[in-house]
C-alpha positions in Angstrom: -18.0 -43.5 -25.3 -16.4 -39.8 -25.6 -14.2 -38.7 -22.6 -15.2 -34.9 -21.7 -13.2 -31.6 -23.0 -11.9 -30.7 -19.3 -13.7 -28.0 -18.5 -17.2 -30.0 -19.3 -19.3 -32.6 -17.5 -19.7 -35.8 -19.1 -23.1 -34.4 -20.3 -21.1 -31.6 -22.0 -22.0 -29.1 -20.3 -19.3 -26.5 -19.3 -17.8 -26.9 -16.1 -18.2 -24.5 -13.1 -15.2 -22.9 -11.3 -15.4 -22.0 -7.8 -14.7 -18.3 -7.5 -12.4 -17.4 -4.8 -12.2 -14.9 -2.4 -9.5 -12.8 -4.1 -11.3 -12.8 -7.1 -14.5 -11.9 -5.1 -12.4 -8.3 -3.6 -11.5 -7.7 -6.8 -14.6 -7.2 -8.1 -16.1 -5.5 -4.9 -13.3 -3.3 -5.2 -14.0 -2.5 -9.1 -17.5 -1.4 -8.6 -16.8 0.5 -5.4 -14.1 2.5 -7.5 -16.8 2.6 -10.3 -18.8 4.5 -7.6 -16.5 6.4 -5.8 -16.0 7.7 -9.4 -19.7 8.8 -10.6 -20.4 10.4 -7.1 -22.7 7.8 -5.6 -20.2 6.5 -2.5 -18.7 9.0 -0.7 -16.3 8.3 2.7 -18.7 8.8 5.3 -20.8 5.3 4.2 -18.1 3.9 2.7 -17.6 0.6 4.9 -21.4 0.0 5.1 -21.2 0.1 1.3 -18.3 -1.7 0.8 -19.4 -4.4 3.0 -23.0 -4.2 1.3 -21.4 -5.0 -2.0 -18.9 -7.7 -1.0 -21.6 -10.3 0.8 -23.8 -9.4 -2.8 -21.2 -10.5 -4.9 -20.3 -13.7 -2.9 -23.8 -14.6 -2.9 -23.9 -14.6 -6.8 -21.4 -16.4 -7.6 -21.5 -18.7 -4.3 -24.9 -20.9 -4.2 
């Protein structure tokens, strides 16, 4: 009997991380930049946006 690579299951299949909540601002806060920068968020619905595109990447990478 093989012992698993650490980041894999003892099926071998790769092992899921939990993402944190840092890591879940970061991106919110990259694709807001992304667009603040191509004109499609401006600063009068910025926190309905924001706040729109924070719970949608939590709920990708959170099950």
């Amino acid at each position: 009997m093989s012992i698993p690579a650490k980041n894999q299951t003892a099926a071998g299949e790769p092992r899921e991380r939990p993402v944190g909540e840092e890591t879940i601002l970061k991106v919110t806060k990259e694709i807001v930049i992304k667009f603040i920068e191509v004109g499609r968020l401006s600063p009068a619905n910025f926190t309905e946006t924001f706040n729109e595109i924070h719970r949608t990447v939590r709920d990708a990478v959170r099950p």
